[in-house]
Biopython code that builds the backbone (N, CA, C, O; Angstrom):
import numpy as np
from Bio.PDB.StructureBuilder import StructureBuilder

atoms = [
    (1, "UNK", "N", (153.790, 22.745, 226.915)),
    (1, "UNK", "CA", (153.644, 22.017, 228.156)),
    (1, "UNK", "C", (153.666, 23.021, 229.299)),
    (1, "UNK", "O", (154.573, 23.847, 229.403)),
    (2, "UNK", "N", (152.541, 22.927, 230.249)),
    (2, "UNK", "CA", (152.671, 23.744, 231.366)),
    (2, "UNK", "C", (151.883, 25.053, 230.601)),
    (2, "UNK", "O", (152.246, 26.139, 231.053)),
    (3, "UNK", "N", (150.994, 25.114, 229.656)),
    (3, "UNK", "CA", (150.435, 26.080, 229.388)),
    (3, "UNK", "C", (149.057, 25.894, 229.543)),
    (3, "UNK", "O", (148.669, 24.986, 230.278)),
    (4, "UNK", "N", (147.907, 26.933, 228.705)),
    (4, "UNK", "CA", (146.517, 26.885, 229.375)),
    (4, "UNK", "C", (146.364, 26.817, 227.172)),
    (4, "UNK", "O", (147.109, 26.986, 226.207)),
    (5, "UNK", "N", (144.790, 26.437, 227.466)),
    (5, "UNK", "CA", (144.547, 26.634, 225.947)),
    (5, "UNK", "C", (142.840, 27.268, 226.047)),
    (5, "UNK", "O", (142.013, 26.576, 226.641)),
    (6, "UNK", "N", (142.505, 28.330, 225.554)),
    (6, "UNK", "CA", (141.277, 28.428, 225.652)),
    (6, "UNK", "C", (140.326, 28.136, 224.463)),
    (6, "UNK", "O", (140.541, 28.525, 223.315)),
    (7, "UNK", "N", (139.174, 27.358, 224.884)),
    (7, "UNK", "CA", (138.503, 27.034, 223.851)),
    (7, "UNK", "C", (137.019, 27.571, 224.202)),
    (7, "UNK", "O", (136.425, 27.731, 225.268)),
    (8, "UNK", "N", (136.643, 27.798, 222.717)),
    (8, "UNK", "CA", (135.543, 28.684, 222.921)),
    (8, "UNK", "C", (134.247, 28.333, 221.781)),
    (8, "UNK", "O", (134.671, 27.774, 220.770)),
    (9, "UNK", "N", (133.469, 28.460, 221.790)),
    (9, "UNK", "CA", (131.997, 28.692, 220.860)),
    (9, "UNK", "C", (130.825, 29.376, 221.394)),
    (9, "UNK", "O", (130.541, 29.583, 222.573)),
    (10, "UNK", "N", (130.114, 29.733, 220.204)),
    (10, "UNK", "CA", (128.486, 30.311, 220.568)),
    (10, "UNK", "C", (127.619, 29.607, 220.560)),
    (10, "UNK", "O", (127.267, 29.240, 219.439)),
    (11, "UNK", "N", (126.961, 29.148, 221.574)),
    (11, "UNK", "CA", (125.693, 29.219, 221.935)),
    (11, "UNK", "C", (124.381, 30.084, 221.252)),
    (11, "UNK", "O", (124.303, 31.287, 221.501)),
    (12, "UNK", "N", (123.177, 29.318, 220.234)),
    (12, "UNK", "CA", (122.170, 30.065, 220.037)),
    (12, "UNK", "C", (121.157, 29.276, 220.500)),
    (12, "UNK", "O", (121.137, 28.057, 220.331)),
    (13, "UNK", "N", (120.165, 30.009, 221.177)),
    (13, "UNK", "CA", (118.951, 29.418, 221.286)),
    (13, "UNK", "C", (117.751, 30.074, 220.176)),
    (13, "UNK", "O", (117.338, 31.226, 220.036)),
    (14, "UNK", "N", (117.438, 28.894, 219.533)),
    (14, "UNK", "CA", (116.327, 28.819, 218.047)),
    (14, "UNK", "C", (115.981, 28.350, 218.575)),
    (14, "UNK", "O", (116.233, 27.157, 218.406)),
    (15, "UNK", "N", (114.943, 28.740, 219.911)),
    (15, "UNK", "CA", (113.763, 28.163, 219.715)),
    (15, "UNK", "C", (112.791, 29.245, 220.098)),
    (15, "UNK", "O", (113.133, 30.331, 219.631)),
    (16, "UNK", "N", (111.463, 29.289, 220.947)),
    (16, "UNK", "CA", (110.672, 30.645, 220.702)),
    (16, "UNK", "C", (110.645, 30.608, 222.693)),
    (16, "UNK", "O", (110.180, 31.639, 223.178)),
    (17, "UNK", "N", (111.023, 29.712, 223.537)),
    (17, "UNK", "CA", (111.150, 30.143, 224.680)),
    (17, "UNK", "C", (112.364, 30.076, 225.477)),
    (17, "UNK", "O", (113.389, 29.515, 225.092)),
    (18, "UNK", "N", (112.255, 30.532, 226.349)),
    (18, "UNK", "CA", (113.786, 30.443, 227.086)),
    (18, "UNK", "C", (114.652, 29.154, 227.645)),
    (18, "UNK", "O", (113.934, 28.723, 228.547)),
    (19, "UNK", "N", (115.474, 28.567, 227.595)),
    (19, "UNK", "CA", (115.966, 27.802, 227.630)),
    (19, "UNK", "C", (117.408, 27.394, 228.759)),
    (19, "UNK", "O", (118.286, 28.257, 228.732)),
    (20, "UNK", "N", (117.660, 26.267, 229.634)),
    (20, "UNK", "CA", (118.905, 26.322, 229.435)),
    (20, "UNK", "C", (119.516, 25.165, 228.392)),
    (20, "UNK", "O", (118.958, 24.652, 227.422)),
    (21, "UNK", "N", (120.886, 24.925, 228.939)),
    (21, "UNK", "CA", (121.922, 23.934, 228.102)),
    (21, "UNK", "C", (123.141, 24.193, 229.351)),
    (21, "UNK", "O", (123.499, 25.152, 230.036)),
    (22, "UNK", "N", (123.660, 22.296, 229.158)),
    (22, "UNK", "CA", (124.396, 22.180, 229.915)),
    (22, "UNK", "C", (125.920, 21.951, 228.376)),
    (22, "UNK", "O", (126.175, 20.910, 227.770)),
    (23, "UNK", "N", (126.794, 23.723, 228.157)),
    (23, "UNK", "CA", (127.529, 23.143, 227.400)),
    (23, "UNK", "C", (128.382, 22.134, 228.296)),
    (23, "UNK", "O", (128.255, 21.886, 229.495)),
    (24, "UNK", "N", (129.350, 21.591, 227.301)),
    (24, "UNK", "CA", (130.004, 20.364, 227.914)),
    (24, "UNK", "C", (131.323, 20.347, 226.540)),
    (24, "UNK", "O", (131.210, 20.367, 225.314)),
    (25, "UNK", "N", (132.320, 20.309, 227.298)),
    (25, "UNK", "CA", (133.604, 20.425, 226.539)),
    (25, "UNK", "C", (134.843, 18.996, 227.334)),
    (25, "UNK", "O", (135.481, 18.888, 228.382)),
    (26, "UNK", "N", (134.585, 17.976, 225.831)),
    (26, "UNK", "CA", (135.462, 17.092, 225.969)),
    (26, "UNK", "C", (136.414, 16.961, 224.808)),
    (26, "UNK", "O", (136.212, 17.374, 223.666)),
    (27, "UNK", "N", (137.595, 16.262, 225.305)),
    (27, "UNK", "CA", (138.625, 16.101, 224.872)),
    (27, "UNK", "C", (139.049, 15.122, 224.213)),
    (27, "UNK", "O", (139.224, 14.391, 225.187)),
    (28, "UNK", "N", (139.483, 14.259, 223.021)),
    (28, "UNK", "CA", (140.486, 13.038, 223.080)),
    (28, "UNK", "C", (141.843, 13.578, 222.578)),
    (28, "UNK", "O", (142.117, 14.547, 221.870)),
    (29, "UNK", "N", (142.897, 12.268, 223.408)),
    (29, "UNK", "CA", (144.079, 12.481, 223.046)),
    (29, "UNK", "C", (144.708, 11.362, 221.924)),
    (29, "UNK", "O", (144.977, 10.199, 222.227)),
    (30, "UNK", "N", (144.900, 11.993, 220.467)),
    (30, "UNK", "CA", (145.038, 10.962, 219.665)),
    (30, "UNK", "C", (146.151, 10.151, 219.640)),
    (30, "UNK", "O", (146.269, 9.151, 218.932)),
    (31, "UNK", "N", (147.264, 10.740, 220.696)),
    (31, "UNK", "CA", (148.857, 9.860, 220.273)),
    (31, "UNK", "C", (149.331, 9.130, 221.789)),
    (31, "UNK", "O", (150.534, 8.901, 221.914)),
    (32, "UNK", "N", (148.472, 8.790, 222.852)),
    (32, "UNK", "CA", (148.913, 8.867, 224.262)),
    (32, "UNK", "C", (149.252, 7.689, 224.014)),
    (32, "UNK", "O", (148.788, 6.952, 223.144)),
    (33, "UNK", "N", (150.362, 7.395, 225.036)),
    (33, "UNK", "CA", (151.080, 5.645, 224.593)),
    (33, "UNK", "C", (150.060, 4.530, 225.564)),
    (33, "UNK", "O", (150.686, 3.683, 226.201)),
    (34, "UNK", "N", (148.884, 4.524, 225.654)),
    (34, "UNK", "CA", (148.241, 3.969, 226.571)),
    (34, "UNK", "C", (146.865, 3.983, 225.999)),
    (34, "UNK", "O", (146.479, 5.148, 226.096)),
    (35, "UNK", "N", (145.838, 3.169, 225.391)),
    (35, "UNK", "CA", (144.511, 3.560, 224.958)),
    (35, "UNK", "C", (143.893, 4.588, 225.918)),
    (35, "UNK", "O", (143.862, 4.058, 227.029)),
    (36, "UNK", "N", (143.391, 5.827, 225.967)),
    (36, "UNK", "CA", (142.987, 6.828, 225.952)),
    (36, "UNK", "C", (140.849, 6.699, 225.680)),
    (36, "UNK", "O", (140.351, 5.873, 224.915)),
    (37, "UNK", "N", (140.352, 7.301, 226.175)),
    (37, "UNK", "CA", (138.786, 7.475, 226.079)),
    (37, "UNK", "C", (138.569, 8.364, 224.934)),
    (37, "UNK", "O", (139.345, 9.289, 224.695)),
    (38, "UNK", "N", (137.411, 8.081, 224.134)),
    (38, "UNK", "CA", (136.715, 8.574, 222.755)),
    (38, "UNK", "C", (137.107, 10.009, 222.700)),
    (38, "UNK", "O", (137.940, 10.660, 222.070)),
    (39, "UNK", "N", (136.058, 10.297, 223.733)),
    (39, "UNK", "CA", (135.815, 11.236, 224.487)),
    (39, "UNK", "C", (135.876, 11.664, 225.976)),
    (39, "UNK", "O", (135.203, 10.874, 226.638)),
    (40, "UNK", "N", (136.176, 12.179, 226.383)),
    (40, "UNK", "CA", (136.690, 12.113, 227.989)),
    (40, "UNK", "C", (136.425, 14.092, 228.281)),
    (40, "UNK", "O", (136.925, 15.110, 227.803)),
    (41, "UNK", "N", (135.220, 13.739, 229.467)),
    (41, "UNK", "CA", (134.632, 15.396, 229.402)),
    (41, "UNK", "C", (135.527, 15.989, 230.557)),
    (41, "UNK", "O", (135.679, 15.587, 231.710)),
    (42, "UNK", "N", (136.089, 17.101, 229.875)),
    (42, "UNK", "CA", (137.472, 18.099, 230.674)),
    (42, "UNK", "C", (136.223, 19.537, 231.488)),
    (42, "UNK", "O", (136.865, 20.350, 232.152)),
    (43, "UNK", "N", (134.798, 19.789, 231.448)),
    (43, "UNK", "CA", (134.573, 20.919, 231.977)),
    (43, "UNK", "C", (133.001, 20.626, 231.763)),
    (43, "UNK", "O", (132.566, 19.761, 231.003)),
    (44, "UNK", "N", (132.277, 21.429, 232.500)),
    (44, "UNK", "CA", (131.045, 21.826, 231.918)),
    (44, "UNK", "C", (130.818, 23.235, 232.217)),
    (44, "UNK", "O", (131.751, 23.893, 232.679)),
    (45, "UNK", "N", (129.418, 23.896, 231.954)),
    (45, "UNK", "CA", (128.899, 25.235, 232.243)),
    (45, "UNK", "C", (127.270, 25.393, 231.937)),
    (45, "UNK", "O", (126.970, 25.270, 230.749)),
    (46, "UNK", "N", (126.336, 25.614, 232.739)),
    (46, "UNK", "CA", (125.012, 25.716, 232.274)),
    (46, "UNK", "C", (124.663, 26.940, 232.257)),
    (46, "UNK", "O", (124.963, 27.840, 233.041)),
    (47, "UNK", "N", (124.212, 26.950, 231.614)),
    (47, "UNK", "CA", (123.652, 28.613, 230.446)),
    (47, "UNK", "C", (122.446, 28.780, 230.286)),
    (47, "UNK", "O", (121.694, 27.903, 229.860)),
    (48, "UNK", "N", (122.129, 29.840, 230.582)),
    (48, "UNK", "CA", (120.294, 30.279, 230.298)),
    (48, "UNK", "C", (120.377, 31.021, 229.138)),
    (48, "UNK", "O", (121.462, 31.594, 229.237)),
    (49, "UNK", "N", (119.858, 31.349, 228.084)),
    (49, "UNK", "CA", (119.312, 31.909, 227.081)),
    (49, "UNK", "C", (117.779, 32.023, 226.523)),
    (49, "UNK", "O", (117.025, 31.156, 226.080)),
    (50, "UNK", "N", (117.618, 33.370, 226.706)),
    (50, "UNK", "CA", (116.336, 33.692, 226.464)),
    (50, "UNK", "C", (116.133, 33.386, 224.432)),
    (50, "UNK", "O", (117.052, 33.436, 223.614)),
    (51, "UNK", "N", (115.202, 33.201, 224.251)),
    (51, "UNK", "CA", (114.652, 32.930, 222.668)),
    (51, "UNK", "C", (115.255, 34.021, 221.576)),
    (51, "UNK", "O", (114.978, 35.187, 221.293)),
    (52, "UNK", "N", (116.241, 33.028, 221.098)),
    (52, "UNK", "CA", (116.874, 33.540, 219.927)),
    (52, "UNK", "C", (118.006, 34.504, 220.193)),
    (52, "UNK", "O", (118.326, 35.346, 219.354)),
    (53, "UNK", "N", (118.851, 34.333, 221.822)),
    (53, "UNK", "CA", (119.893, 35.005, 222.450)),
    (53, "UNK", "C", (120.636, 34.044, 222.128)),
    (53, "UNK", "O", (120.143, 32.920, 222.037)),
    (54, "UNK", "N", (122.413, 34.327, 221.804)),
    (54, "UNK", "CA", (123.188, 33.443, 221.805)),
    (54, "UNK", "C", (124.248, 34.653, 222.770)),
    (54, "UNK", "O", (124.119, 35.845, 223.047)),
    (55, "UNK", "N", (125.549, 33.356, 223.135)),
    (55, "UNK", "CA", (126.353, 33.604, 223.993)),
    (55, "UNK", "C", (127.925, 33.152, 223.569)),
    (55, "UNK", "O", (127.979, 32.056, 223.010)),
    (56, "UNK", "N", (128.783, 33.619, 223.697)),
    (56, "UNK", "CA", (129.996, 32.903, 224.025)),
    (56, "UNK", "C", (130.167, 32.648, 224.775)),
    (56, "UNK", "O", (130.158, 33.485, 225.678)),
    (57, "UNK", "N", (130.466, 31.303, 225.060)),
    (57, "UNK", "CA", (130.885, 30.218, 226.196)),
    (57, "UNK", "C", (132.410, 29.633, 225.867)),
    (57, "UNK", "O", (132.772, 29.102, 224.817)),
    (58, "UNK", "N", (133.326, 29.923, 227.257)),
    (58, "UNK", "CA", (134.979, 29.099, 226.749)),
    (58, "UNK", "C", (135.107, 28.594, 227.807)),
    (58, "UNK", "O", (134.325, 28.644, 228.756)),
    (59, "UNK", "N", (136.255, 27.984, 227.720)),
    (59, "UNK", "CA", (136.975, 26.844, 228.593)),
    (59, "UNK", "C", (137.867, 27.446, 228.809)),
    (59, "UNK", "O", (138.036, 28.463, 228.136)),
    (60, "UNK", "N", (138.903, 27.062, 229.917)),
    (60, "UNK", "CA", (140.363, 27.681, 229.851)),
    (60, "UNK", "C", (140.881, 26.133, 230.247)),
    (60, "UNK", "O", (140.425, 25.708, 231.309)),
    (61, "UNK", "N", (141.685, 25.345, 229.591)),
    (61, "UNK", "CA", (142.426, 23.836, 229.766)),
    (61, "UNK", "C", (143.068, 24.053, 229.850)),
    (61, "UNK", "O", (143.499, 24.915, 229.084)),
    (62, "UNK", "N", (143.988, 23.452, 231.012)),
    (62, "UNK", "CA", (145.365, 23.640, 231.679)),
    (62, "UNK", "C", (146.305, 22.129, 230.857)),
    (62, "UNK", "O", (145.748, 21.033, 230.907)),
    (63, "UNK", "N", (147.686, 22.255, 230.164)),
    (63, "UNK", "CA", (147.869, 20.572, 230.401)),
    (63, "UNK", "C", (147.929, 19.681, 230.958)),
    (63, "UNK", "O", (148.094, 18.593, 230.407)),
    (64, "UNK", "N", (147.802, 19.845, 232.418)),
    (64, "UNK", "CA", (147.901, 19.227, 233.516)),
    (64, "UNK", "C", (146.504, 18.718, 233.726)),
    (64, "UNK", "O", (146.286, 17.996, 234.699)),
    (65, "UNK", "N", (145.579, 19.021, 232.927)),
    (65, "UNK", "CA", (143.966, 18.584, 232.800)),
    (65, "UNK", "C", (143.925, 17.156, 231.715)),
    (65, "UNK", "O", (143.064, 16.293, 231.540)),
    (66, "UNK", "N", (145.141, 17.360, 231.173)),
    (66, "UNK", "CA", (145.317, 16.522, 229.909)),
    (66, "UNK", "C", (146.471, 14.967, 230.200)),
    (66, "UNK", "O", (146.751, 14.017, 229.470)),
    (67, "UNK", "N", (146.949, 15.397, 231.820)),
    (67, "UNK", "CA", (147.391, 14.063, 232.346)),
    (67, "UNK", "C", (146.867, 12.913, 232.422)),
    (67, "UNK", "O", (145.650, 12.991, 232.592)),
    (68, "UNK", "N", (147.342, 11.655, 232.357)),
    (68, "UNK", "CA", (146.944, 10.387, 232.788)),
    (68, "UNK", "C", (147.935, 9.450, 232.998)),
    (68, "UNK", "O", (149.070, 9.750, 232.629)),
    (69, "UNK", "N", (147.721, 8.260, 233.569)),
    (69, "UNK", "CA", (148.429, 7.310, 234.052)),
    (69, "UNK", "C", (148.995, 6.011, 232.827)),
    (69, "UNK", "O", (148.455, 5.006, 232.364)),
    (70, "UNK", "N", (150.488, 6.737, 232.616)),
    (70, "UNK", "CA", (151.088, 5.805, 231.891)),
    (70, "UNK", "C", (151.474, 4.179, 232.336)),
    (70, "UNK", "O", (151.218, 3.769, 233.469)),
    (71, "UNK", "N", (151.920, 3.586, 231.616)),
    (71, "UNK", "CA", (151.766, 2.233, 231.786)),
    (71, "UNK", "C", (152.258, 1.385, 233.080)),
    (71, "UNK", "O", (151.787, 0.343, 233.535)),
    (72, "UNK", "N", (153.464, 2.242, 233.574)),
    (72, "UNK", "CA", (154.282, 2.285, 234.866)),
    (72, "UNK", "C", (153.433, 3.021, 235.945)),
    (72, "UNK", "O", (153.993, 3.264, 237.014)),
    (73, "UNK", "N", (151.797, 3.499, 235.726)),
    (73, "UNK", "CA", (151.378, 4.128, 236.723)),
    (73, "UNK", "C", (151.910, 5.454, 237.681)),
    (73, "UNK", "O", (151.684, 5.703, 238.865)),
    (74, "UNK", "N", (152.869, 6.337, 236.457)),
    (74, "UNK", "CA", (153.000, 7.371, 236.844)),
    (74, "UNK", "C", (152.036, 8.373, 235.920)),
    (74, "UNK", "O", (151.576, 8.068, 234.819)),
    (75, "UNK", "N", (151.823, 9.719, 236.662)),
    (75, "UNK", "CA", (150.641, 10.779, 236.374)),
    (75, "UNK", "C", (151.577, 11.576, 235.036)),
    (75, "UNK", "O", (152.344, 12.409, 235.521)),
    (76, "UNK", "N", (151.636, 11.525, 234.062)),
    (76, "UNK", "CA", (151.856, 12.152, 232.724)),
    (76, "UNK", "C", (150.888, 13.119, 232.000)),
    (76, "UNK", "O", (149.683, 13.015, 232.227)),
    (77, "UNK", "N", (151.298, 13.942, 231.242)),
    (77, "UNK", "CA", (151.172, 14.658, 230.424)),
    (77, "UNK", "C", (151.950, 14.340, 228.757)),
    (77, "UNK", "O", (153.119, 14.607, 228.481)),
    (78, "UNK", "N", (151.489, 14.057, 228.333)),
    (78, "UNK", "CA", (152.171, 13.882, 226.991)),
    (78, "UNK", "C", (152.018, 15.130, 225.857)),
    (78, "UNK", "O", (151.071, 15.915, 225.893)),
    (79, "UNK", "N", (152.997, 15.186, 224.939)),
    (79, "UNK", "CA", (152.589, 15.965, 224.188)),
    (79, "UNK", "C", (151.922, 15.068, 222.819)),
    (79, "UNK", "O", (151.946, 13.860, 222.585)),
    (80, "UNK", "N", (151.312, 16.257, 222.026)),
    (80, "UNK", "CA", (150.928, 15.655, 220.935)),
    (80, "UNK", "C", (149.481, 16.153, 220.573)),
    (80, "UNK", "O", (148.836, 16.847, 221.359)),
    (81, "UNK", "N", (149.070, 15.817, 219.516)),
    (81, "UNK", "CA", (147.572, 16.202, 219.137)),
    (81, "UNK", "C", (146.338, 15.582, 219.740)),
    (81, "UNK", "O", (146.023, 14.440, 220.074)),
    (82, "UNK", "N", (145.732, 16.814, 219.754)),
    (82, "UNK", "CA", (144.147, 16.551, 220.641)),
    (82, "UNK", "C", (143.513, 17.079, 219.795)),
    (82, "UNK", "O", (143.887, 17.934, 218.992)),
    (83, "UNK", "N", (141.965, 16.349, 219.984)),
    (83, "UNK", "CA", (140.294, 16.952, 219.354)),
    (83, "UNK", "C", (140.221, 17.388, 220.484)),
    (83, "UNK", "O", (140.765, 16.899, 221.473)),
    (84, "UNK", "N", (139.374, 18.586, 220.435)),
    (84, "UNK", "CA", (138.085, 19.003, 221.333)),
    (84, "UNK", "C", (136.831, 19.350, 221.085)),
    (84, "UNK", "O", (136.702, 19.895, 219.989)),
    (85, "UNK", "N", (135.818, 19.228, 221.733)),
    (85, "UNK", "CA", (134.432, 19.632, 221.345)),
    (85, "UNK", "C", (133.576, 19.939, 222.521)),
    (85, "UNK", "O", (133.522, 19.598, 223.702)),
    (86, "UNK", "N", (132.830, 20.846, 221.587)),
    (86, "UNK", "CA", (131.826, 21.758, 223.016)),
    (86, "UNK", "C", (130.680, 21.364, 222.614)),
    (86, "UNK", "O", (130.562, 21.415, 221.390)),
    (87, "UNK", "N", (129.445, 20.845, 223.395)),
    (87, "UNK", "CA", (128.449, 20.871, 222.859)),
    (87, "UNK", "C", (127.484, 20.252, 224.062)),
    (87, "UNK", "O", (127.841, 19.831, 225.162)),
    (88, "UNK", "N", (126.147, 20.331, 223.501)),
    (88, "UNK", "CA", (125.354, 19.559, 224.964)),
    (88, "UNK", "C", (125.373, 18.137, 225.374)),
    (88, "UNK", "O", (124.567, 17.691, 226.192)),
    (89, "UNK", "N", (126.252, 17.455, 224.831)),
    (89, "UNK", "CA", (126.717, 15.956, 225.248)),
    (89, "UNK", "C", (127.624, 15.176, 224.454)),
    (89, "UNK", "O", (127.786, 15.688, 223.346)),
    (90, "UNK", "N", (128.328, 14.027, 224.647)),
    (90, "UNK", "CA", (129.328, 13.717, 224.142)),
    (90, "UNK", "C", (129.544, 13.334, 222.533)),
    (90, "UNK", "O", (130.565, 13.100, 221.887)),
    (91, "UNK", "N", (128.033, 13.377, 222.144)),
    (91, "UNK", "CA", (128.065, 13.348, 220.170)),
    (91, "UNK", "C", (128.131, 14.897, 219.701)),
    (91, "UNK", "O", (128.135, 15.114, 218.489)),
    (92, "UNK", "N", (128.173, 15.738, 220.402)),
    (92, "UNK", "CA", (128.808, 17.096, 220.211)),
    (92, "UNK", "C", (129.886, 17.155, 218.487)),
    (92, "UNK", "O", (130.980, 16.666, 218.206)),
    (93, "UNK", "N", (129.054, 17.861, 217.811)),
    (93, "UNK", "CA", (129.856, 17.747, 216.369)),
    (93, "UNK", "C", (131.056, 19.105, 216.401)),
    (93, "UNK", "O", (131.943, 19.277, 215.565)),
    (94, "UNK", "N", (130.815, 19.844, 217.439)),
    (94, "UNK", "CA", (131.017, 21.171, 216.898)),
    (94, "UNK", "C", (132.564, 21.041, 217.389)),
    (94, "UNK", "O", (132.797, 21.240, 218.581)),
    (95, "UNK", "N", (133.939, 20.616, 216.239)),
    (95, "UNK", "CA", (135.284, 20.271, 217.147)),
    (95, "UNK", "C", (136.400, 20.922, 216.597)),
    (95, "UNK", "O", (136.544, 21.145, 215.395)),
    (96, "UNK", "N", (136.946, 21.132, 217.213)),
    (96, "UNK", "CA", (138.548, 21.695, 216.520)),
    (96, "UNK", "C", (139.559, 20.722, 217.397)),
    (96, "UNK", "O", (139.302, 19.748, 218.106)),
    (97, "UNK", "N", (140.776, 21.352, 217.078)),
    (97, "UNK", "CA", (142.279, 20.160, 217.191)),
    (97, "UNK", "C", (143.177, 21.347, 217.855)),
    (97, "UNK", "O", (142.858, 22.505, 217.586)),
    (98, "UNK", "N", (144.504, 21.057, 218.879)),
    (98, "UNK", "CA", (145.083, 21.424, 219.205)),
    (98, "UNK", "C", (146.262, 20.858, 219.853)),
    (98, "UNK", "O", (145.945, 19.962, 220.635)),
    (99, "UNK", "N", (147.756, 21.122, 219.777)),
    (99, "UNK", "CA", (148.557, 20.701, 220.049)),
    (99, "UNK", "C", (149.676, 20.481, 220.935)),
    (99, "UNK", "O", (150.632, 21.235, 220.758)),
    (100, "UNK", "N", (149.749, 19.811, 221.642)),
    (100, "UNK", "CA", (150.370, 19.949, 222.933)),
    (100, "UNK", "C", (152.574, 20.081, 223.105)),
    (100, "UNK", "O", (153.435, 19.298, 223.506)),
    (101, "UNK", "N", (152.589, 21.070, 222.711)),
    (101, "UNK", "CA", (154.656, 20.831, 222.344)),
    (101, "UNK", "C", (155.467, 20.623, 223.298)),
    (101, "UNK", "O", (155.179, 21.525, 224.086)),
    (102, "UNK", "N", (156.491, 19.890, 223.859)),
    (102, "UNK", "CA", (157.624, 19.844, 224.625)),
    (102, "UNK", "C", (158.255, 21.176, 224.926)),
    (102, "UNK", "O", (159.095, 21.425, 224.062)),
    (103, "UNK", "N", (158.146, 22.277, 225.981)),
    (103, "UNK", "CA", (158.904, 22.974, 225.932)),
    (103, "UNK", "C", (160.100, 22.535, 226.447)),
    (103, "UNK", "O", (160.098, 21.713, 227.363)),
    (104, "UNK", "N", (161.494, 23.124, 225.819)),
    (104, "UNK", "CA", (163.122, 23.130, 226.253)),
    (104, "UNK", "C", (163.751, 24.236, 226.637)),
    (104, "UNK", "O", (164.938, 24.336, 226.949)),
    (105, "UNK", "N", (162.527, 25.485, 226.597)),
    (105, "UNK", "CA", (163.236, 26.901, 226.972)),
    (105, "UNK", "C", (162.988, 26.630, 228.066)),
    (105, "UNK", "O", (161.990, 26.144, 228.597)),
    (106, "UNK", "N", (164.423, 27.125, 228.616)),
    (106, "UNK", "CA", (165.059, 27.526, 230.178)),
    (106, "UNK", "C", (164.134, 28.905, 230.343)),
    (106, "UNK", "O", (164.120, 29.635, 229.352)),
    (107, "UNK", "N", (163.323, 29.349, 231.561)),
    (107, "UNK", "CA", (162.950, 30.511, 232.127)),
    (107, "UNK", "C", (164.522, 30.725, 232.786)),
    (107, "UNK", "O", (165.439, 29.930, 232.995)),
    (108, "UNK", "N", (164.398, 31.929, 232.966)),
    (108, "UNK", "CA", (165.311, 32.584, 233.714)),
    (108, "UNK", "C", (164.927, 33.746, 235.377)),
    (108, "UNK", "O", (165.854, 34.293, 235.976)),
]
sb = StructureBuilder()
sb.init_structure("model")
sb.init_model(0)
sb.init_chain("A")
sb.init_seg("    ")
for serial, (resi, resn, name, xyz) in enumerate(atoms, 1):
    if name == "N":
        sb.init_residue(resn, " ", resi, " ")
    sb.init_atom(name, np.array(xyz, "f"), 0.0, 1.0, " ", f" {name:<3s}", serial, name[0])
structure = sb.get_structure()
């Protein structure tokens, strides 16, 4: 909690001319005490790639990107497991999972 998570993939363009793409990196939250969206898009980035160039493209997600309004209508962050996926629109297959923990360490 209170951390960043970076998420990342490559970009190839297969095709024979230059291209862009609008990647697009959304989120669901599978445990939020409140029904939550499928998919719910946290960023975008549009990318040019010339024919048969690929790229790494990342995100940097804050948890505070991962807030929403619990049932009492206060702004939360919950912990717990999330999908994410990058791709050029919200049927985007390309996903991994990540987990959001309670920190209890005292900074000093």
């Amino acid at each position: 909690m209170g951390g960043t998570i970076e998420i990342s993939a490559t970009l190839f363009n297969a095709g024979e001319r230059a291209g862009e793409e609008v990647a697009q990196l959304y989120i669901r939250d599978l445990v939020g005490n409140v029904t939550r969206p499928i998919r719910e898009l946290k960023g975008f980035r549009r990318v040019t790639l010339e024919a048969g160039e690929s790229t790494r493209i990342g995100f940097t997600l804050h948890t505070d990107q991962l807030a929403f309004y619990n049932r009492r209508m206060v702004l939360v962050t919950e912990p717990g497991m999330f999908y994410a996926w990058i791709g050029g629109d919200s049927n985007a297959g390309l996903r991994t999972e990540f987990e959001v923990i309670e920190s209890h360490q005292e900074w000093g």
